[in-house]
Each structure stands twice: as structure tokens, then as C-alpha cells.
N, C-alpha and C positions, 0 to 999 in steps of 0.2 A: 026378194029376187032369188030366182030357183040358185042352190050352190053352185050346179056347174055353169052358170052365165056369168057369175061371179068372179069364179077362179079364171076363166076365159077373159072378162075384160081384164082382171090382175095381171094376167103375163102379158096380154095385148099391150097392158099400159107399161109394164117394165120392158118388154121388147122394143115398143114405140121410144121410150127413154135411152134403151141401149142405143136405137137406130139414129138418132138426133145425136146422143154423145160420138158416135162414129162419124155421125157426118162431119159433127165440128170438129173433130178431129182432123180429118181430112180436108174439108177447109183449112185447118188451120195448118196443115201439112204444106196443101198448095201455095198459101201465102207465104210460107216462109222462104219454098223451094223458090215460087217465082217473081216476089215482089219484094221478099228480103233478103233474098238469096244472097246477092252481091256483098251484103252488108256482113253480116254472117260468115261467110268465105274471107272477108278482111279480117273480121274479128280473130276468125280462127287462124289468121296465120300469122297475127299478132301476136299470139301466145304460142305459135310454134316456129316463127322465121323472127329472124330480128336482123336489124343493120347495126354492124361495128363498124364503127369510124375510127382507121388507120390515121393516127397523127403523123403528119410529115417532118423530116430533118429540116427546123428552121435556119435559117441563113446566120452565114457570120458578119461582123461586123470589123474591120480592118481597119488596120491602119493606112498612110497614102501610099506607104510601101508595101503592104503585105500583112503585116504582123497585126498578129490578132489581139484583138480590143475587146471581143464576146462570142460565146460560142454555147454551143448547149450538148452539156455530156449527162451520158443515160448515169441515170443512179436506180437501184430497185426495191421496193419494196416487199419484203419478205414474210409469207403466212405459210398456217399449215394448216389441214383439214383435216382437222383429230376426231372427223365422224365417218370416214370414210368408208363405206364396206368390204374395201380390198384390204384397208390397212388392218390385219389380222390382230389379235390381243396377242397370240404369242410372237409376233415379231418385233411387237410394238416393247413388251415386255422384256427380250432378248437383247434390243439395240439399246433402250432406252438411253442407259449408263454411257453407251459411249458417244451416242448422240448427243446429251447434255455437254459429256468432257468437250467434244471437239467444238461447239458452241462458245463454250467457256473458252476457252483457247486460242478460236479467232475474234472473238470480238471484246472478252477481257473486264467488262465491265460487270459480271455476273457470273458466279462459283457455279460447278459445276451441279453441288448440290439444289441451289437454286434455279435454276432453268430444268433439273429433272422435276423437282417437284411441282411447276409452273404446267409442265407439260402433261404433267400426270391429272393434276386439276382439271387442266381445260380438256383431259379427253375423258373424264370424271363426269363434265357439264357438259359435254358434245359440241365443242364449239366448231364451225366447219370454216373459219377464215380467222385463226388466231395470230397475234400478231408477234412476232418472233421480234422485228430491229426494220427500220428504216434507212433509207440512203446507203444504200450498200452500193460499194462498187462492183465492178467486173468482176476484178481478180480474186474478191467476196465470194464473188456468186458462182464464177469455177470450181472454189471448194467446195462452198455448200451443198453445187451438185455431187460432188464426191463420198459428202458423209453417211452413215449408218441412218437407214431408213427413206433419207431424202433420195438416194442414189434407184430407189424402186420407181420415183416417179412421182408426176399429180396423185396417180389414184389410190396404186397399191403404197406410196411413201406419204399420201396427201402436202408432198411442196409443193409449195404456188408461191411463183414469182411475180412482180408487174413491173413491169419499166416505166418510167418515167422521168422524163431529162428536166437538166435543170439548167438554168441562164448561168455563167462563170462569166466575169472580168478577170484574165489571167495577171494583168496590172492591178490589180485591186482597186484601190482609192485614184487611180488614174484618169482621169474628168470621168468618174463617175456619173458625176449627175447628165453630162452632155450625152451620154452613149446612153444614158436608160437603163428600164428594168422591164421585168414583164408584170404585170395585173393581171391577178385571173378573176379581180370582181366585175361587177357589171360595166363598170367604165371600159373596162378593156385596156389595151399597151397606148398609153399615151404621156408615158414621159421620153424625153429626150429622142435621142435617134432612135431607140426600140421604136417608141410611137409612132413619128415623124413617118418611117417608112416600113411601119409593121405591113403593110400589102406588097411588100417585094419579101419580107424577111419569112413571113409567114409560113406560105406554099399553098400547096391544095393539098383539103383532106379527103383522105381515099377512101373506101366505103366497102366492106366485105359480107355478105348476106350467108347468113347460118341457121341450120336449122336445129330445135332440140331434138333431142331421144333423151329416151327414162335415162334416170339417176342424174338428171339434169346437166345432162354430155352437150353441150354446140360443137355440132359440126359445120364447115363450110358446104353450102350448097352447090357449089360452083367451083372449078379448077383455077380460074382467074377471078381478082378483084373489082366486084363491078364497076367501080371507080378506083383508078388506080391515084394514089400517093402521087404528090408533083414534092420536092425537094423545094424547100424555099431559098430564094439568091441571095447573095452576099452582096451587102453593101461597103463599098469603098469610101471609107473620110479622108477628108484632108489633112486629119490630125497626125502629127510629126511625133512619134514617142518619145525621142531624147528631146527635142524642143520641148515636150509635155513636161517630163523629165527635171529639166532645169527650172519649169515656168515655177513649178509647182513644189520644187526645195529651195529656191527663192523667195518665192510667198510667203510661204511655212515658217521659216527662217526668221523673216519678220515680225510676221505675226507673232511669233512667241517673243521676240525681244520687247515689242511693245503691247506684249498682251491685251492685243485686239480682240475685238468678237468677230468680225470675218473679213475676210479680204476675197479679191478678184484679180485676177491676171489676164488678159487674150493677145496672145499675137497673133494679125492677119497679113497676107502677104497683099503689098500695095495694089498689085495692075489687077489679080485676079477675085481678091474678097477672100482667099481661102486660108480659112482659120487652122492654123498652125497650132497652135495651142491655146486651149482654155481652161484655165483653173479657180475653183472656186470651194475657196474652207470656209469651214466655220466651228467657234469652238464646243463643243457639246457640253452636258453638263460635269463629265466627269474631267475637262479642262482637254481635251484633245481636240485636235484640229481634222476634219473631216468633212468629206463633198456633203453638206446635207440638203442644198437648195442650192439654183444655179442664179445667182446674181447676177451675175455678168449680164443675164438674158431675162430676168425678172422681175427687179429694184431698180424703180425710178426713184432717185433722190434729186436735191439740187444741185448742182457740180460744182457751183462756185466758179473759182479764177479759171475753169480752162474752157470757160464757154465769154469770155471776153472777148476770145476772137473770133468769135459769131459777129460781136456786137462792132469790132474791126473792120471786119469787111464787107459789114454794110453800112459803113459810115462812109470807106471809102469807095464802093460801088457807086453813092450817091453824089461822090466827089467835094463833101464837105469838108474835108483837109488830107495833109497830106502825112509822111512819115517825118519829114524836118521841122514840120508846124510846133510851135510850141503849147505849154498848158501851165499856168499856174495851180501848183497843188497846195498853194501857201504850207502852212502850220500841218498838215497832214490831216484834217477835220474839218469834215462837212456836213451840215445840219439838214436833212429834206423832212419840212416838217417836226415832228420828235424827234425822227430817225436820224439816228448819229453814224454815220460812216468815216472810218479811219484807216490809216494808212500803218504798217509794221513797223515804218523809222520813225522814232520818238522825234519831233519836230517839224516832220514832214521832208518832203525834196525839194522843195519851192518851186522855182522856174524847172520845168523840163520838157526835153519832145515827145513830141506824142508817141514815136517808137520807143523811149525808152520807158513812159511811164505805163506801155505795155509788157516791155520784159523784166521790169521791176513789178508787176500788178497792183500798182497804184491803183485802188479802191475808190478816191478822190479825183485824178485824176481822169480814169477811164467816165466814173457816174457824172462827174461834169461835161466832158466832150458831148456823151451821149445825151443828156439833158440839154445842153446848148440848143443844137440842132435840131432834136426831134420833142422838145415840149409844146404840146398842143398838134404836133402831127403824129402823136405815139403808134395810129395804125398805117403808118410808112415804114416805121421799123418793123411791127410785128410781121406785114408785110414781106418784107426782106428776109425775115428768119423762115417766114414760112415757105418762099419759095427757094429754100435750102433745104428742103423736106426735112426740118426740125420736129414739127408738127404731127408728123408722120410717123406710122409703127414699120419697123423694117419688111415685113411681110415674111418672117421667120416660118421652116417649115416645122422646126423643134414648137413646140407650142408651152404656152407661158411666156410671151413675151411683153413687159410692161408697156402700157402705154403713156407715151410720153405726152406734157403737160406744157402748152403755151398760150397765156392766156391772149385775149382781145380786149382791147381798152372799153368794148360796152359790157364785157364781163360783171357781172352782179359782184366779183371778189377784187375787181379790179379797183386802184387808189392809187392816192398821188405819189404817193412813193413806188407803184409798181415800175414805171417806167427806169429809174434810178437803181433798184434793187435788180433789176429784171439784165440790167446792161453789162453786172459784176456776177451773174449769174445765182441770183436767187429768185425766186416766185416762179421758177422753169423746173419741170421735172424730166427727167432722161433716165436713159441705161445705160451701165454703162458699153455696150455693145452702139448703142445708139451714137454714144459721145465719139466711140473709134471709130465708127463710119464718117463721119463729119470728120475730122482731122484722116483719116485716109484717104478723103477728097482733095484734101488741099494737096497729099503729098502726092497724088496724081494727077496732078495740073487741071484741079475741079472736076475730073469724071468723079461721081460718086455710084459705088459697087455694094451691090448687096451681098452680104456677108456669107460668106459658100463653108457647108459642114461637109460636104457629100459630093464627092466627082465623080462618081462610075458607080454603075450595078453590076456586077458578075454571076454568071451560072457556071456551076464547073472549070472555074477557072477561067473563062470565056468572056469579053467583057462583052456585053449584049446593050448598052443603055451609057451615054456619057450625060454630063450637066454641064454647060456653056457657063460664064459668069455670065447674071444678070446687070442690065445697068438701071442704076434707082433715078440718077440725073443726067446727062450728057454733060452739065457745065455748071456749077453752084456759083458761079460768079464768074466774071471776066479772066485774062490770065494775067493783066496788067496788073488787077489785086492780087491773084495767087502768088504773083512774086514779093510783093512787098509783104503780104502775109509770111512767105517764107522766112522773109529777111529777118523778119519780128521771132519771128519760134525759134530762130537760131540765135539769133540776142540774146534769148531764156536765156539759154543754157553759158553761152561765151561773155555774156556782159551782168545777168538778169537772175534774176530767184533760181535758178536751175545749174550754178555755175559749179557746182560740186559733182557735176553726171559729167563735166568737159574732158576730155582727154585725149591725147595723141595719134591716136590710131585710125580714129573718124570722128565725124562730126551727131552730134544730135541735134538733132529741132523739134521740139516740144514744150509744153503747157505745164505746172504746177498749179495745184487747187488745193487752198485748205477754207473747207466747208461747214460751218457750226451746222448740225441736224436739228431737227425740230422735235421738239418732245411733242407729245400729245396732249399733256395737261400743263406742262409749264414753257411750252416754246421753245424758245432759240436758249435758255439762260434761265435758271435758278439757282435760288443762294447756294445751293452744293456743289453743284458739276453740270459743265457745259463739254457735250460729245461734239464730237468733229469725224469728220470725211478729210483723208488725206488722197491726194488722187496725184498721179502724172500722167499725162498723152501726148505721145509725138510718134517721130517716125525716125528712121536709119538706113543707109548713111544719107545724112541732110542733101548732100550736095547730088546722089544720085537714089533717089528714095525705095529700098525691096520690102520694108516693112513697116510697118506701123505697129501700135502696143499701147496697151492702157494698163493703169495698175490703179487700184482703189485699195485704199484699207479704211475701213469704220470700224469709228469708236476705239481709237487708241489711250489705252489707260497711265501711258506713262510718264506723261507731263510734256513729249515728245509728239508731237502731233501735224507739223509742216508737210504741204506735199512733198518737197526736194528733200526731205529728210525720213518720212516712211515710204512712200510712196518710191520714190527715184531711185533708190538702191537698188531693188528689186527691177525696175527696168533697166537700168545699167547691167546690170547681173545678167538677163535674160539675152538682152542686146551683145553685149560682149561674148557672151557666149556661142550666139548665132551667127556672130561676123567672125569670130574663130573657128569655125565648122566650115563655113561658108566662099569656098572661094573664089566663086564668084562675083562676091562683090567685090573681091582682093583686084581681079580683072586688070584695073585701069591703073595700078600703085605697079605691079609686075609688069606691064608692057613697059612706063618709062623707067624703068631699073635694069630692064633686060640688060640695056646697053655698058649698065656698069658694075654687071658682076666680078666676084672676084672668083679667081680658082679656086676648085676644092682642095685641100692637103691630100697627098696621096701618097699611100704607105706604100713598102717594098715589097715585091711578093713574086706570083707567077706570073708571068708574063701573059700569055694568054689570057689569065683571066682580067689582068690589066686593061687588056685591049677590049674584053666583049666591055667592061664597064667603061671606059673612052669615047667608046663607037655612040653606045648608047646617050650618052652623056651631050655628045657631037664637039668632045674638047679634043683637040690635036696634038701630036704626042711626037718627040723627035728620035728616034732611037742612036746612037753611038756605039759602034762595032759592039754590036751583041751578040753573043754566040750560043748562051747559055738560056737554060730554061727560064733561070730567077734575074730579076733587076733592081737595081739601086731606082728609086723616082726622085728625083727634083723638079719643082714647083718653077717654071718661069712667070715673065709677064702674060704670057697667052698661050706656053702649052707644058708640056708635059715631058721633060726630058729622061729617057734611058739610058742607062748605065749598068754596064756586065756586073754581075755578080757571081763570083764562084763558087763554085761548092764541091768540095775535094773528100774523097769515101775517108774515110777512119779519122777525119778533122772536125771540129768542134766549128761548125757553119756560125757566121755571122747572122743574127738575128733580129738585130736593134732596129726599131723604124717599122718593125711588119707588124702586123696584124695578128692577134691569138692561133688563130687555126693555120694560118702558114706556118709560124713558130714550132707549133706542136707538132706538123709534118714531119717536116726537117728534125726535126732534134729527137723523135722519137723513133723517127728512121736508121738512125744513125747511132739507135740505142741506148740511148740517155736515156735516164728517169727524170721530166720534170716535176718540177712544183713553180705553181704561178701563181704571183700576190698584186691583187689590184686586177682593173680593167681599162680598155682604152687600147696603145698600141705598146710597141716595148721599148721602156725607158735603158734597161739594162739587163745583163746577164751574168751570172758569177762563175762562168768558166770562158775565158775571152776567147777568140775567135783564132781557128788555126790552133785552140791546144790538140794533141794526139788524144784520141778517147780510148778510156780505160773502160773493163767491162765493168757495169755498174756505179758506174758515175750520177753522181746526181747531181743537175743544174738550174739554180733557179732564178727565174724571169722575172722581173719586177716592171711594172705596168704604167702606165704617166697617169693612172688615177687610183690611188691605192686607201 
């Protein structure tokens, strides 16, 4: 081939190559612009825009008054950017020393020499997010803005701060477990009330769009948040702090006397279900008692004696006897099958009524009645319990709540002893929340109320959302039964196993239970140690019912193990304490007493102010030629007689009969130096009445409580 055709197809062939790589180039220009354009355009503003998600102020959680139960207070996380290109080496070098000192100085745990050499290191290794201290507060972080180096800023000082709040119980150990915590792992807030109503506590999260510039700067793109922050509401409990208070150094109290593993407490108020107090310890292993699981709302055990009167009133619902009816309980022992069932008094009670071998928890007594009647109809009775929503999970909004356990006679687990065992309250599992709704029924004339943690949602203070009481039953039985049930829980206590809770002031009516637990490998009893459940449940005052209470303690270790004797204290405790607060329930004891009060004693003094406390009082008062400012008081049958008192300038005034601060008027007016010994009103004075006063006299008062 001549050269020049040669060289001519050679560049033909490499121009033809360039022109082909140009094209595809340009195709491949076109496809990007217009079929992947879209894609591409997100891509890239992925890596130059981003969304910041603004966490919102989540909601508090209160008390039914106000007072705060949880809250969330910012604490911050403290770094520094020791690669920063503003932070200069000579300034970095200049402050170092005192930037160390004052480090050292507020936070104490690290010499000064230490944190400079830490800091010299890490800008040594270029660290650009070094970590200085955690959980710092405000008042923390006021300073730190102030110190050498930090006070230039992010860039030119590399601080960097981050907030982040943190959940506080300002009650600390205060039903901990019922109020919650917060979970930041995959499950999310799902204990107690955090859980229960983390979509009211929450709020919205707000959303800020920023874009980079070099030195990897975010800025905001926009003057407003494209999704603005919502504040999360505060939820309102029904929980009573000093009822929590008492519930829960009660408990405590006991627990350590009989060096239990845990106990349970709840008061609910009768008509509405609302949970007053819940407490729940348990001992850890360094021997302290603390919330660490909520039993109350999570352990179904068997109850023992105080689900008897489950098995009461549906005996008498079916009208198979009555309260007068008798029972022989012979010798105290009775055989079903192997099973030995006995009775606490060493030879039994023999002959008794059916109510009383109820408020004595005769074992023999109660398993015979119910045997009598319902052998070979045992799903007549299960029947009955069941439609007492025994059967039933509360429908709790706190979650964890046990499900309780009652079996049916075609049960695979069910035997001839279930019926008998089942009657004195074993082969049943409950909560004990479950067990105070059923006795909260009784003591409201059979409504049974679902147990209320939570009555209002507030924003701002504002209350935007209330919670009604739910009802679980309109009527768990007849009222003809609920009275004589009544009749029986009040026996407990004035005739029956409970008679150490009796006392003067009001009545109780309520249940004792002491419950052997079941081991897992050796049952109810091994040769070493058999555990027990001590339990009580009733309500107050009997006779007109505001509350109801349960107390559980397991596994008491000190030989000491009776419901009325661990259990009962502690509801006594609790109960006396809320009927001394409470006086309300006083109501009906003050209207018939009104009629026969007696007068108050009333001291001698000013007259005027005599009368505003009279008027107020609405006690009636007779004056006799009074002229003067001060008055002698005597007490009549129905009022209040006055009598002149004199008071002459440069005389030593009578004083005896008044009050501290009238005394001190008078006598210091008149230029005396007192001294006063004791408190109360004035027994006597050591310069008598009508002496001339010297200047510098001194006179001393003595008190009628010294």
C-alpha cells in the first residue's frame, strides 16, 4: 500500500475512534442529564443538604396534685476540636495552662497537669471531637463558656457542646417502677407510665434542613424549621405523694423486720379505681430494698385465705346456706385424697357458723362447705368465679400485667383435689392488683372499677384530655350477698384472724392470707424451708367504704410469717394514716358532735382581737362595763364573758392568763426587761401587779409548760 494511503487511513482510523469516543461521550452526557438526572440531583444533595431532627421538650409526669414525678433536664456533653484551623498553635500554646487550671478546678477529678497534657496529646493526634467530661450541667457550661480558649468559640476555640436531656425522678425510689424509664433500644419506652403513654409524653419531632460549605460548616438553609418541634404533654396520675410516702416507709419498715425478699403495697380509692399509691421493693443483692420489678402489677401467685370469699359468695349467690348455718370442722383435719388440710388451732373449733369459720379461715371448714355442694358440679362454681371476672386480665394500660390463672374442671391439670384446694384459694393464680379490684367491688356495693393510674393530659398547663373511671362489671353478685359478705370481712377483723388491725377510731373490713409458695423442684415443702406469702386486703372505713388496700409480703424469713402479723401492720399503718389526713371521712363523727362541743379556754389579751377570733369562731361573748382596751376572759356554759382590765402608765400591768406576745407588749412598753421560761400561756410573774416600775427592772414570766 503506497505510504501516503497508509498514513491517510491511520488518522481516518484514529479520528473515526476519537469521533465514536465523543459520541459516547455525549450519549452518555445525554443519559445522565436526562434519564438519570433526577437521581443524581438527590444524590448530590445528599451530600450537601441534610435533615436535623430537633428533639422536642418531652412531657412531665405528675402527681394528682401537681408535683412532679418526672421530668427531663438538659445535661451536656462536652468536646473540643483540637484540629481546627482557626485554633492558632500560638494561642493554643499561650492559654493552654490556664485552660487546664480552670478544668481542674470546676470539675476536680483531674490535676491540672493532667488535662494539659491530655490536651496537648490529642492536638498532637489531631483529634477533631475530643472528649473533655460528660453530663454536665448548665451552670457547668456557663463557665466553660467563659474559659481560656473555649470563650473564642467552635472554631477559632474548637468547643463543642451537645445537649442532651435526661429522664430525673425527683422522688427517687418513689413507685419507680409504676412511673417508668425511658429505653433507647429497639423496644422503645415501654415500661410503666413512660410506656403506657409515651405518645402523649413524647411530642413531635421538628426537622431543620442545612446545607454544607467547606471546612465542613452546616448551615441552615432556611430562616424557619421546616418542621417545627411540638413540646410533648404532661401526663396527670392519680398517684398521692405523701399517701406514696407513708405506703412505702410502711412496707420498708417491714420488710426489713422480717427480712423479706419483696413486698407490695397499693391503695385505690373505692368509687373511682384511682390508684393512690403503689409500692413495690425488693431486696437486691447488696441487702437493700428497692423498686426493681412491679409486682403488684406482674406476679400472679396463689393468694390463699383472702380469695375465700370469692368462694363465699358464690356459694351464697346460689343460696346453698346461709351466714347462721352451721359447719362441723371436727379435730381441725381433713383428708381429700393424700391431701391433708388443717386448720391453725391445735384440735380444731368443732361445731361453728359458717360466718365465723369464715373470719377465723378455717381451712376445713370453708373446703367442706364448698365440697358439700359443688362435688361433681365443680363447673358451677368455676362458673361463678368466672363471671366475677376472676378469669380476667385487668386490661392495664402500664403493660406487664400477669395473667391470672383459673382453671376448668376439663383442664388436663385439673384433679380431685382441685375443687377443695381451689375453694381455700390455691390452684388460682392472681395479682396482686387483680386480688384489690375484687375486694374493691365488694366495698362498692359489687360495681367492679378498673384500676385508674392516669386522670388528665395537660399542655401548658392546660388540661386538654380527662380519663372517666372505666367499669370492668356493673354488679359481681347481688347486694343481698355483698352485705353479708360485708358482714364477714368485718368479723375478720372484730371477732377473726385480723383482730390486732381493730381499733377505736374506725372500723376495718378485710381478708388475711398466709400462702405456702410453690418451689419449682420441690413444691409447697422440703426437708429445709417452706416460703410463704403473707398478704391482707380490705377496705376503710367498713362502715362507709373511700378505700381499699392490699399488702403482700413474700417469703418472710423470720419464723414470723401470718398475714395479720406481716401483712396487717402495714395496712393499718397506711390506713390510719390516710384517715388522719383525711377529713372527709371524719364528715359524719363531726356533724353528731357538733351539738356537744365544749368551749375553747380563752386567754386574756386585746380585746379587739378577741372579738375578730369570736366572730370567726361564731362563739358569743358578754361584755361587762368595759372601758378599756385589755380584758380579763371567763369561760361560761355557752359564752365568753368580759371583764375590765386596767392598765395604769408607770405600774407593773397584770399579766397572768394572756398569751406570750400580749405579755411582751405590755411589759415591754412599760419598760421592763423580760425573761420568759416555758411555753403555753402565763402561769406567773415575779414582779406583782400595781408594783411602781423602776428604770431597769427586770421581770420574769413563767409559762404553764415549762
Amino acid at each position: 500500500m503506497p505510504l501516503k494511503k497508509d498514513i491517510v487511513w491511520r488518522v481516518a482510523l484514529v479520528y473515526f475512534g476519537v469521533l465514536l469516543f465523543a459520541i459516547f461521550i455525549i450519549a452518555k452526557v445525554i443519559y445522565i442529564q436526562f434519564v438519570e438526572g433526577s437521581t443524581w440531583i438527590e444524590k448530590a444533595k445528599t451530600l450537601t443538604l441534610k435533615n436535623i431532627t430537633i428533639q422536642p421538650n418531652r412531657g412531665d409526669i405528675l402527681a394528682h396534685d401537681g408535683k412532679l414525678l418526672a421530668s427531663s433536664v438538659p445535661y451536656y456533653e462536652i468536646r473540643m476540636d483540637l484540629k481546627s484551623k482557626a485554633l492558632l498553635n500560638e494561642v493554643f500554646s499561650k492559654n493552654i495552662d490556664s485552660l487546664a487550671f480552670c478544668l481542674s478546678n470546676l470539675f476536680l477529678h483531674k490535676s491540672k497537669n493532667a488535662y494539659k497534657k491530655e490536651l496537648q496529646e490529642a492536638r498532637k493526634r489531631g483529634e477533631r471531637y475530643y472528649l473533655i467530661k460528660r453530663k454536665v450541667n448548665y451552670t457547668q457550661l456557663k463557665k466553660l463558656k467563659q474559659f481560656p480558649i473555649f470563650r473564642l468559640g467552635r472554631y477559632k476555640g474548637g468547643f463543642i457542646y451537645k445537649q442532651e436531656n435526661e429522664r430525673i425522678q425527683p422522688h427517687i425510689n418513689l413507685a419507680s417502677r409504676t412511673i417508668g424509664y425511658l429505653n433507647k433500644g429497639m423496644s422503645g419506652n415501654i415500661v410503666g407510665i413512660e410506656g403506657a403513654y409515651d405518645h402523649y409524653l413524647k411530642g413531635v419531632v421538628g426537622i431543620r434542613l442545612k446545607r454544607k460549605l467547606s471546612g465542613n460548616v452546616w448551615i441552615p438553609v432556611n430562616d424557619k424549621n421546616e418542621v417545627e418541634p411540638k413540646d410533648g404533654k404532661d401526663v396527670i396520675t392519680t398517684i398521692d405523694v405523701n399517701i406514696q410516702d407513708v405506703a412505702e416507709n410502711a412496707l420498708l419498715n417491714q420488710l426489713k423486720k422480717h427480712n423479706a425478699h419483696h413486698g407490695t403495697a397499693v391503695l385505690m380509692e373505692v368509687e373511682t379505681g384511682e390508684i393512690k399509691a403503689i409500692v413495690n421493693l425488693e431486696k437486691d443483692k447488696n441487702g437493700n430494698y428497692k423498686e426493681l420489678y412491679n409486682y403488684a402489677i406482674g406476679e400472679s401467685t396463689e393468694p390463699g385465705s383472702t380469695l375465700k370469699i370469692a368462694a363465699l359468695i358464690v356459694a351464697l349467690e346460689d343460696g346453698y346456706f346461709d351466714l347462721d348455718d352451721t359447719i362441723d370442722t371436727g379435730d381441725g383435719v381433713i383428708y381429700y385424697y393424700d391431701k391433708k388440710l388443717s386448720d391453725t388451732k391445735k384440735g380444731g373449733y368443732g361445731k361453728i357458723t359458717v360466718q365465723h369459720a369464715f373470719e377465723i379461715s378455717s381451712n376445713v371448714g370453708v373446703s367442706k362447705i364448698i365440697t358439700q355442694y359443688y362435688k361433681g358440679r365443680e363447673h358451677e362454681f368455676i362458673n361463678r368465679l368466672y363471671s366475677m371476672n376472676l378469669n380476667e386480665k385487668l386490661g392495664l394500660e402500664i403493660k406487664g400485667e400477669g395473667a391470672p390463672d383459673i382453671k376448668y374442671p376439663n383442664d388436663k391439670l385439673w384433679s380431685g383435689i382441685s375443687l377443695p384446694m381451689m375453694s381455700i384459694g390455691y390452684e388460682i393464680r392472681l395479682t396482686p392488683l387483680q386480688i384489690l379490684t375484687f375486694y374493691n367491688a365488694i366495698a362498692n356495693n359489687g360495681r367492679m372499677v378498673k384500676p385508674k393510674f392516669v386522670k388528665a393530659i395537660q399542655f401548658h398547663g392546660e388540661i386538654i384530655e380527662t380519663f372517666d373511671t372505666e367499669l370492668i362489671n356493673p354488679s359481681i353478685c347481688s347486694f343481698s350477698t355483698i352485705r353479708k359478705v360485708k358482714k364477714v370481712l368485718e368479723g375478720v377483723v372484730e371477732n377473726g384472724t385480723a383482730k390486732n388491725l381493730k381499733n377505736t377510731n374506725y372500723k376495718i373490713a378485710g381478708k388475711s392470707g398466709t400462702a405456702q409458695i410453690a418451689n419449682e423442684k420441690y413444691g409447697y415443702k422440703n426437708e429445709f424451708k417452706v416460703s410463704y406469702q403473707a398478704s391482707f386486703v380490705g377496705y376503710f372505713p367498713a362502715d362507709k367504704p373511700e378505700y381499699s388496700c392490699i399488702v403482700v409480703v413474700n417469703s418472710p424469713s423470720n419464723s414470723v410469717y401470718y398475714g395479720n402479723l406481716v401483712a396487717g401492720p402495714v395496712f393499718k399503718e397506711i390506713a390510719d394514716k390516710v384517715y388522719a389526713a383525711n377529713l372527709d371521712i371524719h364528715e359524719e363523727f363531726i356533724a353528731q358532735e357538733k351539738n356537744f362541743v365544749d368551749l375553747p379556754y380563752s386567754k386574756n389579751g386585746h380585746k379587739n382581737e378577741l372579738d375578730i377570733i369570736l366572730n370567726n369562731l361564731g362563739i358569743e361573748r358578754q361584755i361587762n362595763n368595759v372601758n378599756s382596751e385589755w380584758v380579763i376572759t371567763t369561760k361560761r356554759d355557752t359564752f365568753i364573758e368580759y371583764n375590765q382590765l386596767n392598765i395604769k402608765k408607770n405600774l407593773v400591768p397584770n399579766v397572768k392568763e394572756m398569751g406570750l406576745k400580749d405579755a411582751l407588749f405590755l411589759l415591754e412598753n412599760a419598760g421592763l426587761e423580760v425573761e420568759v421560761k416555758g411555753r403555753g400561756k402565763i402561769k406567773s410573774q415575779s414582779i406583782l401587779p400595781g408594783t411602781r416600775i423602776k428604770k431597769g427592772d427586770k421581770i420574769i414570766i413563767e409559762m404553764s409548760f415549762i
